[in-house]
Structure formats: C-alpha cells, structure tokens
N, C-alpha and C positions, 0 to 999 in steps of 0.2 A: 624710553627711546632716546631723551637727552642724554641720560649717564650712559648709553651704549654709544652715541657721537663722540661725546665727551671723553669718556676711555681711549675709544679710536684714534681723536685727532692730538691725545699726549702722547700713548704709546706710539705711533707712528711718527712725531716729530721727534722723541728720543732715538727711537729704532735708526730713523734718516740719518738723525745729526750725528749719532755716537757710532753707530755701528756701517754706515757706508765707508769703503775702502775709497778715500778719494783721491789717495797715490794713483790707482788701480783706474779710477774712473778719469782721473786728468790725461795718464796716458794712455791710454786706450780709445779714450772718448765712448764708451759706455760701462753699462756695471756689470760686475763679474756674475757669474752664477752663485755665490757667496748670498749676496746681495740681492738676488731674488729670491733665495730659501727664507732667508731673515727674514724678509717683507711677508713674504706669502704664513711663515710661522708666526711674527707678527699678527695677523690680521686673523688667521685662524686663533689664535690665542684670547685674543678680544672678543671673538665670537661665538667663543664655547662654551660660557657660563649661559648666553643665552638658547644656543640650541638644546642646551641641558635642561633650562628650565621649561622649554615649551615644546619639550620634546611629544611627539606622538599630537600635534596639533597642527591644523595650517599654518602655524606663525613657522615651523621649520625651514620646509622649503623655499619661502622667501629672504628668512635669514640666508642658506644657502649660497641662496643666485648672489642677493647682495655681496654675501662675503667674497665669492668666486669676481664678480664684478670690479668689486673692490682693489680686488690685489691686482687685476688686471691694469685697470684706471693707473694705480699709484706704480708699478710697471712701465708702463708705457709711457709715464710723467716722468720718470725719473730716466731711463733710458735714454737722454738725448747727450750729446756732446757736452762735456762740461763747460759749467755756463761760468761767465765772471763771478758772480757769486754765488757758492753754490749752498750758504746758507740760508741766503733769499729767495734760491730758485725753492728749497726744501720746506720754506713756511711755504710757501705760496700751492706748493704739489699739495701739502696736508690739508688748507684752504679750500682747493677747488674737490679735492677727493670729499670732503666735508658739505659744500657744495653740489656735487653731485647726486650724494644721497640724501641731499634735502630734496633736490628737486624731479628726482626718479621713485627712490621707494619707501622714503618717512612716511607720509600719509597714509599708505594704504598697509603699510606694515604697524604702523602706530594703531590703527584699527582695528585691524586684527588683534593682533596681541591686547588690547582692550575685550574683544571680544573671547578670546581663550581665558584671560583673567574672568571674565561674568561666567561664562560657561563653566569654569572650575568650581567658583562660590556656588551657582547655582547647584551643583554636584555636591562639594560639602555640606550645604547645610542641608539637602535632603536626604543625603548617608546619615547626619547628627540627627536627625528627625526620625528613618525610617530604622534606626539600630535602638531606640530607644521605646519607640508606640507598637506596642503588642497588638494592635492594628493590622503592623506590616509582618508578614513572614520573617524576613529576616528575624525581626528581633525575636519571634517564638521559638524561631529552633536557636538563637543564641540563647535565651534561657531555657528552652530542653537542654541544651548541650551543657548548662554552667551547671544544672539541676542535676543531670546525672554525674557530672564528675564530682560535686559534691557529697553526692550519694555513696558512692566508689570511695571516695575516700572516709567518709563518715565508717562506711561497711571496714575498709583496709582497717582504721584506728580500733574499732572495735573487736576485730579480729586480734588483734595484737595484745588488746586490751586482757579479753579472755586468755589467751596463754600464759600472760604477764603474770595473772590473777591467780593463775590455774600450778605456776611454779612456786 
C-alpha cells in the first residue's frame, strides 16, 4: 500500500510539474482538457499494476472508487485560478491528494489486500498439497491421465519399433 502512495505521489508531481500547460493555465485561469486527460491517464497508470494483481478479489473495486476518487480530488485541486506559485500550489495539491487517501481508504483497502494476499497462499499451498496426495482426486486422475499418456506413447515407440525391425 506504501509503494502504491509512493508511485502515486512521484508520478503525479512529475505529471503536474512537466506536463501542465501553464501558458494555458495563466491565461485562462484553469486547465485545459489536455490536462485532465494527462491527470486522469496518470492516476489510471498507477493503478493498474495493482488492479491486475488483485484482480477478481474485493481489493478491486476499492482500488476503483479510490482511483476515480483520486483524479477527481487532484481535478478539482488543480483547476483553480493560477496561483503565485504554481509549483507550490503543485507540491501541496500531491500532499493533500496523498493525504486524502491516508485518511479515507488506506486502512481498510490495506486490509483487504492483506486479506486477498492469505486467501491466495491459503489456495496455493492447498492446490501444492492436493495435486500431489493421492488422497485427493485431483492428483488420481493427474496420474491416470500422466499413466496413460505414457502408455500411448510407450505403445506409439514400440509400434515404430516393430516396423523399424520388421524393414
């Protein structure tokens, strides 16, 4: 959960600092739609190694909402009148977006994701357990199934054998 802040709050201050139009944003007094694609591709960028990894588990849809959250927050931060400094305003926008998901949905998304990492091991090591004790089904018909292709093939070499023998 830190290295997923941690990502967020570089890639976002690179994102702000290099790729905001601030010709664009000085005169206009907000940011262009440019500037919320970036942000929003940004934030979606950061978040997709993790929806990947916990994919098909509750930690999803909270990644999610945070993520949709997120670009909204750093949005609505950045969209105001350009400020005297606007690479102080830009720490400070990544700060509080940082901020935010400490104090909204760390803890309970940190738990989660805790709780899909045990549920997984719990999974693996009793797939390693039940694929290998002739106990369990699976692993009977995996060695009926390894038994006869061995068979199959023992029969195919020997068939080949004979004809080999036989010219």
């Amino acid at each position: 959960m830190d290295e997923l802040i941690e990502l967020l709050s570089a890639e976002l201050g690179f994102q702000l600092t290099v790729h905001t139009d601030l010709i664009q944003w000085e005169a206009l007094g907000r940011l262009g739609t440019d500037d919320f694609e970036n942000i929003n591709a940004t934030i979606r960028d950061v978040f997709a190694p993790w929806v990947r990894q916990y994919a098909y588990t509750a930690v999803v849809p909270i990644l999610q909402h945070c993520r949709n959250a997120i670009a909204h927050v750093v949005w609505a931060s950045m969209n105001v009148p350009f400020p005297r400094d606007p690479f102080e305003h830009i720490d400070r926008v990544v700060e509080n977006t940082v901020y935010v998901i400490r104090r909204t949905v760390y803890e309970s998304l940190k738990v989660d994701m805790l709780m899909a990492n045990h549920c997984a091991h719990l999974i693996q090591r009793n797939w390693r357990r039940a694929v290998v004790d002739p106990a369990y089904i699976v692993c009977r018909k995996r060695l009926m199934y390894e038994f006869k292709k061995i068979s199959s093939e023992i029969d195919m070499y020997g068939d080949i054998l004979s004809v080999s023998a036989g010219l």
